[in-house]
N, C-alpha and C positions, 0 to 999 in steps of 0.2 A: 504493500500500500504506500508506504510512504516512498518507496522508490520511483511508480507510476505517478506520484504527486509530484517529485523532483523533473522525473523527466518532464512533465505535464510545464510545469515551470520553467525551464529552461528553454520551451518550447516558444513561450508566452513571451516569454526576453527576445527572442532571434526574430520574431514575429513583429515583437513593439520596436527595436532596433532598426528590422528593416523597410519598414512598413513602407509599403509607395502609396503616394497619394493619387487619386484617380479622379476623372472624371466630373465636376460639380463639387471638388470638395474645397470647404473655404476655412481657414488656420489663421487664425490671430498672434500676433510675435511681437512680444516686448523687447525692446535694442537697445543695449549700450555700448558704448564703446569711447575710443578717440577719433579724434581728428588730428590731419596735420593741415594747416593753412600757410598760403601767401596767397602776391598777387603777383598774374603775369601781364607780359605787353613788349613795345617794342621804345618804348621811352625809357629814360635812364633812372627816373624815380620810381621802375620797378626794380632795376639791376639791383638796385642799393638795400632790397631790402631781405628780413631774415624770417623762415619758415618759425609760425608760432604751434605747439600744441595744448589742444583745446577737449573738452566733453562733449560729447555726444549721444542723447539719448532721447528714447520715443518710443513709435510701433508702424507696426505694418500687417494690414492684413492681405492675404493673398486669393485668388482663385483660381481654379484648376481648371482648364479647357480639354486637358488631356492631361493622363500622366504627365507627358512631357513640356507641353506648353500652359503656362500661368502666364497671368498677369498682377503685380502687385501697388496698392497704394498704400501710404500713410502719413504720420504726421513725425516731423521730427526738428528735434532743436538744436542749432551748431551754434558754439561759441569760434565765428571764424575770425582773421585779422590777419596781424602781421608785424615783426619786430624791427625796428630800423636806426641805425648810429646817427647821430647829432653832435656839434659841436658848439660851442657858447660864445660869448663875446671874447673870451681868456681862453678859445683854442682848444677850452677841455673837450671830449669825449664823453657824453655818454647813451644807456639808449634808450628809447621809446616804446612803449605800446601800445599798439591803437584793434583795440577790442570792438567788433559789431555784434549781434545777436541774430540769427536769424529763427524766425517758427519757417521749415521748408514741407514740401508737399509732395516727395518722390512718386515717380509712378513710371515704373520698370515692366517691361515684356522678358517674364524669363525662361529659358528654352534648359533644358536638365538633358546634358550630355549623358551622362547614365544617373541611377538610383544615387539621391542627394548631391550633384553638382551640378549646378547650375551655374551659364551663361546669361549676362543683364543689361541690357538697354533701355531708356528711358528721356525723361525729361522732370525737372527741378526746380516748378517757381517757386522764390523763399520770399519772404517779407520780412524786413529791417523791421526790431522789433527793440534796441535797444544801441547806445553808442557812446564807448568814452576812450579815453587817449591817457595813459599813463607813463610821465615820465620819472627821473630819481625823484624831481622834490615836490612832485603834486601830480595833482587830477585834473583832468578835463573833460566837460561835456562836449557836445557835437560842434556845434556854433566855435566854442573855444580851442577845438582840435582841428577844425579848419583852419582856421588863424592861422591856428602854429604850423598846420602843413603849407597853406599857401597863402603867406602872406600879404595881404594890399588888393589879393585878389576876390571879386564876387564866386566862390565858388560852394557847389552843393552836392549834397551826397543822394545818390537814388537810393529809395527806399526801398526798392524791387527788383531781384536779381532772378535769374534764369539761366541755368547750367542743364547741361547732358550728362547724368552718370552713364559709368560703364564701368561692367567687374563684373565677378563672380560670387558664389554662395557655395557652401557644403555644408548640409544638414547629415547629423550625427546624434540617431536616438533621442529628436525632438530638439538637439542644441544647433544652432544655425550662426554657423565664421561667418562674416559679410564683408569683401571687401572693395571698394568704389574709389572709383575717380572722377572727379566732376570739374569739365570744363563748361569756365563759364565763359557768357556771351554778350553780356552788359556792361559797360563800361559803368566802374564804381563812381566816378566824379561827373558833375556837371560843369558846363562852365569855362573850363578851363581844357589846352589839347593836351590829355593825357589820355593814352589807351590803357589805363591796368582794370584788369579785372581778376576776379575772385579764383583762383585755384585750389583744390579741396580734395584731398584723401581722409576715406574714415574707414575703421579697422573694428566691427560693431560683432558683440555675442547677443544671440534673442535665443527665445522659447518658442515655439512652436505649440500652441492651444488648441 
């Protein structure tokens, strides 16, 4: 008895470990993880600056067209930005950070090469949800970290960014690796001719529900 009870169990494991998802089925996934942030472009006050990392967390839920092809959305929160060197009236050195917020809205078509990997394409509007600029000896708000990145000039920051993820997934007994790259498409400044925009890797664990 107890031995038909173990195998019975061991059965029950290989079963819930491999389980494919089929057809109509729809999975709720809580994410966290990191990010890593900059910005790219072809002007020189992107060169200058330094990848920051950040938190990353939300959910996603998915649905199933076929074992193989999903399609998934949800909501998720980046703390993206970027680090960058300054120097003062006295020549010193030092550096800055200039912090955004986004709440983003992934929504990925993803294609499962075999049983839990998955290949992901998509699209990502985020909406600025928060903004400050930290250097050594204080803080700044949005208006005040303008300022200090462009001086004398009228410039403004969009509130609304729009990137492409692209990456992979492997689900493992309901655990789900996430990982994305997301090019963005917006330029973060207004105002002023600067091409930078938002570049974004996030390295997320979720649950599968």
């Amino acid at each position: 008895m107890k031995k038909n009870f173990l195998i019975l169990a061991l059965m029950a494991i290989t079963m819930t470990t491999q389980a494919q998802h089929e057809e109509g089925d729809i999975t709720i996934q809580p994410r966290i993880g990191v990010s890593f942030s900059n910005i790219t472009g072809d002007d020189l006050f992107s060169e200058d600056t330094k990848m920051k990392v950040n938190l990353t967390y939300g959910f996603e839920a998915e649905y199933y067209f076929t074992d193989q092809l999903s399609v998934a959305g949800g909501l998720l929160f980046t703390n993206q930005g970027y680090k960058f060197d300054y120097f003062d009236t006295s020549n010193s050195k030092y550096t800055a950070t200039f912090d955004y917020y986004y709440a983003a809205v992934p929504i990925t078509l993803n294609y499962y090469l075999v049983e839990g990997l998955a290949v992901k394409a998509g699209i990502q509007p985020s909406f600025r949800v928060k903004t400050k600029l930290k250097t050594d000896d204080r803080k700044m708000d949005l208006d005040e970290a303008l300022d200090f990145l462009f001086p004398n000039q009228e410039v403004t920051m969009n509130k609304f960014d729009f990137s492409i993820p692209v990456g992979f997934s492997y689900e493992y007994n309901k655990i789900v690796f996430d990982a994305r790259y997301n090019f963005g498409l917006i330029k973060l400044f207004k105002g002023i001719d600067v091409s930078s925009r938002n570049s974004l890797i996030t390295l997320t664990l979720g649950y599968k529900l």
